[in-house]
C-alpha positions in Angstrom: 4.8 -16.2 16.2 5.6 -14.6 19.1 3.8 -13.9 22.4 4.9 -10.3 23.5 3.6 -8.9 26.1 4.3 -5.6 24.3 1.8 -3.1 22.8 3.1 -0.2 20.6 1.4 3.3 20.5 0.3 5.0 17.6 1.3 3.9 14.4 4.3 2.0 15.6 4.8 -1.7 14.6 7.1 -4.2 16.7 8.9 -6.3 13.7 10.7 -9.4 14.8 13.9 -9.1 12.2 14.6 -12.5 10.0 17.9 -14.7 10.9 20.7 -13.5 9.1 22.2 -15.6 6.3 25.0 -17.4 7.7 26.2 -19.3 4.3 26.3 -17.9 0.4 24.4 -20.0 -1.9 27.6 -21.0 -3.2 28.2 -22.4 0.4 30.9 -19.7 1.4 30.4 -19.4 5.5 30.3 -15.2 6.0 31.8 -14.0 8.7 29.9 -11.7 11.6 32.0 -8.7 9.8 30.4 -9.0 7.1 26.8 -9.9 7.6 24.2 -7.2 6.3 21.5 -6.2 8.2 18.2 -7.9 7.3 15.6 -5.4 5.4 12.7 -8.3 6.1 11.3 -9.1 9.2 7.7 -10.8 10.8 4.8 -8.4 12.2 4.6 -9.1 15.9 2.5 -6.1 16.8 0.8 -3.1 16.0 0.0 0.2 17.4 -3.7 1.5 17.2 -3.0 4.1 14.3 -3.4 7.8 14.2 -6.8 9.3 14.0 -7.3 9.7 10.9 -5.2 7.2 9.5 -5.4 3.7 10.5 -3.3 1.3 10.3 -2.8 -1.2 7.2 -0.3 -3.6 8.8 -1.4 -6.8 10.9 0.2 -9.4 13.1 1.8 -12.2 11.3 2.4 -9.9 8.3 5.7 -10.3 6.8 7.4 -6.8 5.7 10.1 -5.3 4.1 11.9 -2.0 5.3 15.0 -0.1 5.2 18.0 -1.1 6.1 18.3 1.6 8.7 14.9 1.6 10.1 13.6 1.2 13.2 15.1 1.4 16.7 16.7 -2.1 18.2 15.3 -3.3 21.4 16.0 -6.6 23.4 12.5 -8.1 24.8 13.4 -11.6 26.6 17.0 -12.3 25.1 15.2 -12.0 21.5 15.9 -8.6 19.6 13.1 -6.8 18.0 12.7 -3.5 15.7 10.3 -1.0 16.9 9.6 1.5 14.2 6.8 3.5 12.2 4.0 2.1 10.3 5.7 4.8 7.2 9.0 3.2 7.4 7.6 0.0 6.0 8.2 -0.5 2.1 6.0 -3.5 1.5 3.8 -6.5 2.9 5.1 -9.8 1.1 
C-alpha cells in the first residue's frame, strides 16, 4: 500500500489504478495502442463522507469502476484516480 500524504474531501476516494496487462493469456505482447484502461484499482484513501451519508469504502479496499471514471492525477511519478465514492461499482 501506499503512503500518500494526500487526503480527499467529501466523499472522494484516491484509487491507485492496477498495472495494465502487457501480454494475452495466449502470450500475444499488446501493444500501448491498444491497451484498455483498467476498470480495477486499490483504495489508497478516503474522504470523510457527506453528512448524512458516510462513507462505505476503506483503505486497502480493492474496487471496480467505470472505465471513464475518475479524474487522473500524478502524485510522486505514480498516477492515481481521484473520483466519487458513487462512481465505484463494487468492493472485491
Amino acid at each position: 500500500m501506499a503512503n500518500v500524504n494526500v487526503k480527499p474531501l467529501a466523499d472522494r476516494v484516491l484509487v491507485k489504478p492496477a498495472e495494465v496487462e502487457q501480454k494475452t493469456a495466449a502470450g500475444i505482447i499488446i501493444p500501448d495502442t491498444a491497451k484498455e484502461k483498467p476498470m480495477k484499482g486499490e483504495v489508497i484513501a478516503v474522504g470523510s463522507g457527506k453528512k448524512d451519508e458516510p462513507m462505505t469504502v476503506k483503505v486497502g479496499d480493492v474496487v471496480l469502476y467505470g472505465k471513464y471514471s475518475g479524474t487522473e492525477i500524478m502524485i510522486d511519478a505514480t498516477e492515481y484516480l481521484i473520483m466519487r465514492e458513487s462512481d465505484i461499482y463494487a468492493v472485491i
